[in-house]
N, C-alpha and C positions, 0 to 999 in steps of 0.2 A: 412262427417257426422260421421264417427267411429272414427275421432280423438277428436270429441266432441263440432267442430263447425255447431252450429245450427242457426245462424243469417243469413236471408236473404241474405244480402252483402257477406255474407261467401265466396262466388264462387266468386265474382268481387273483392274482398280485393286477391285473391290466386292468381289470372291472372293478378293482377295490379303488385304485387310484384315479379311476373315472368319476367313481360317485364320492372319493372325498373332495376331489377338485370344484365337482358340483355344486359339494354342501358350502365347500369356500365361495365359491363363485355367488351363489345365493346370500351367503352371510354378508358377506366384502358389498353386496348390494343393499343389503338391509338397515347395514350399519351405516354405509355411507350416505344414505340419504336423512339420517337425523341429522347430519349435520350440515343439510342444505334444505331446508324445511320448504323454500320454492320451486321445488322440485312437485308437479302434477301427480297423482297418482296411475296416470296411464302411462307417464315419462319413466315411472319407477316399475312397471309393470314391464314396458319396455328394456327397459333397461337389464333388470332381469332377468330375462327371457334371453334376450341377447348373451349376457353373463355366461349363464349355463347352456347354452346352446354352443359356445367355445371354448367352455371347461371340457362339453360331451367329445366334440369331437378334435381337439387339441392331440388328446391321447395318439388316437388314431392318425392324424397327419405327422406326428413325431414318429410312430411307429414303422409307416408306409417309407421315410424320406431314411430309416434306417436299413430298412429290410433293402430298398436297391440300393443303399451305399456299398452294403454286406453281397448283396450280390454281385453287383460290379468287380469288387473286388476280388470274388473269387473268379469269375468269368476271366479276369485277365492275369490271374496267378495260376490259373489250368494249364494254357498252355508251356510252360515253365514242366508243372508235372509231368505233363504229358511226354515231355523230352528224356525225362530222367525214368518215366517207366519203359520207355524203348531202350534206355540204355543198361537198365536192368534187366528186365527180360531176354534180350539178346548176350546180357553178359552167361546166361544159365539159370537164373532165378525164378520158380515160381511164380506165378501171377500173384499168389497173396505175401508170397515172401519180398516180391518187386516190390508189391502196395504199399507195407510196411516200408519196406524203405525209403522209399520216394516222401513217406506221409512225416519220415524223422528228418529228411534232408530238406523237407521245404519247409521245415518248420521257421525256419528265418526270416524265409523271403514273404510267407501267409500262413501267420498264427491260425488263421481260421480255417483254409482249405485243409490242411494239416490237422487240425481237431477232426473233421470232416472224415477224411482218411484213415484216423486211427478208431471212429467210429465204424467202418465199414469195416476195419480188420478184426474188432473186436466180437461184433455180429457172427462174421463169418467163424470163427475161433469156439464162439457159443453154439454153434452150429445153425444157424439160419444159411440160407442156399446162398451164394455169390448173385446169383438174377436179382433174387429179393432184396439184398444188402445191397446192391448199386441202385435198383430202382427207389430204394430208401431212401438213398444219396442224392437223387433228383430230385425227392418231392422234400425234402428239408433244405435244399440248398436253392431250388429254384432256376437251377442250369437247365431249362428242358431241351438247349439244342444239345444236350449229350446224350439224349435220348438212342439215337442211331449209333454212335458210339457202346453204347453202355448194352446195344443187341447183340452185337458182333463180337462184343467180349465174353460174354452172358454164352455165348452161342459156342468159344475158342476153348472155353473155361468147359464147356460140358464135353466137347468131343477131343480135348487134347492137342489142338492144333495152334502152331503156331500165329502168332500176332503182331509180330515185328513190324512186318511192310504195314500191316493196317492203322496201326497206334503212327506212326510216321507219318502217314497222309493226313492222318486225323489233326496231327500235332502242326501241318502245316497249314491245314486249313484253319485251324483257331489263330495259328498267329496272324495270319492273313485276315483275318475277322478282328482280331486285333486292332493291327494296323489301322483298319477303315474306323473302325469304331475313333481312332486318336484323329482321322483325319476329318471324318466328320466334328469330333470336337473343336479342332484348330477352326475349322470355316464358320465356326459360328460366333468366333473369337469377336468377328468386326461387327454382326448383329449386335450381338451385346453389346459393345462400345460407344454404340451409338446414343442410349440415355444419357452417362455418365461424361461421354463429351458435350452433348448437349446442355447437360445440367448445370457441369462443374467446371468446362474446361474453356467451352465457348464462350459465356460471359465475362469472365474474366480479359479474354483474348479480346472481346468487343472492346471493353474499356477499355484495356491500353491502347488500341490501333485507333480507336473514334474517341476517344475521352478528351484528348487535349485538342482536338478541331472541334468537336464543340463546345468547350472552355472558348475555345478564342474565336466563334461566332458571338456567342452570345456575350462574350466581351467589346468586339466590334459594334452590336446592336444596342449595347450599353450603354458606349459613348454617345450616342447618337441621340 
């Protein structure tokens, strides 16, 4: 559901494509070994077993490296909404007529939080409660710190009360969460860095600063 499949089938298409990956993973094994006839049969058993053991769970680690892309994403295209539902509801609007709006204005900037959004207005339209359609909202999108958020409004929406000031604190505190989230990304910039200089960049840099002094030792030691 957090990688953003919502179709019925969703779960039957995931388990179908596990055990046909399987059945290849098994065959692509079977086959391959007639044509290495020295190959043991515990090496093929091996082999095997291995096969489908990363055909089973492939599915899954593609699944899991989606679902927090998808999350991510919305996490940092929230507060964006968040700006534009204070600036509709203080314009006069509705809380569900805000929603609506916000949910066709951000369609640009997050195709998906926007899908998201006109999900919860359509619920709500069919008649399910606003509590229930935003709580909806959290456990399909996987935002749980809008939990606190999502009481207060739950809470504005039943007794009529304005929510201006509180969508604004809320709206500064995600950007502010934001923020940290990009700056803990930046400081991890030089961790990384450190394989790919080591791998790719250092060696190279060896030879050319050392490469021609030891040519010309071992030319020295030559003559000799």
């Amino acid at each position: 559901m957090h990688a953003g499949y919502e179709q019925k089938q969703a779960l039957t298409n995931f388990y179908a494509i596990k055990i046909i990956l399987v059945i290849i993973a098994l065959f692509g094994v079977l086959i391959s070994s007639k044509f290495l006839p020295e190959l043991s049969t515990q090496k093929i058993l091996f082999y095997t077993l291995l096969a489908m053991a990363i055909a089973t769970f492939l599915p899954n680690f593609i699944l899991q490296k989606k679902a927090k892309k998808r999350i991510r994403k919305l996490s940092n295209a929230f507060p964006d909404a968040l700006d534009l539902l204070v600036v509709t509801t203080e314009a006069g609007l509705g809380f569900l007529a805000a929603l609506n709006r916000v949910a066709n204005e951000i369609d640009a900037i997050s195709p998906e939080l926007s899908n998201e959004l006109q999900i919860v207005c359509r619920k709500v339209r069919l008649g399910v409660p606003m509590p229930i359609a935003l709580a909806q909202f959290i456990e399909r999108t996987g935002l749980l710190e809008l939990q606190g958020l999502v009481s207060i409004i739950s809470q504005s929406v039943k007794l009529g009360s304005s929510m201006g000031d509180t969508l604004r604190e809320y709206a500064i505190e995600f950007r502010d969460r934001r923020m940290q989230k990009a700056e803990e990304e930046a400081a991890k910039i030089g961790t990384k860095m450190i394989f790919p200089l080591v791998t790719c960049i250092w060696p190279g840099f060896f030879v050319v600063a050392v490469g021609p002094a030891i040519i010309a030792v071992l030319e020295v030691f030559g003559s000799k």
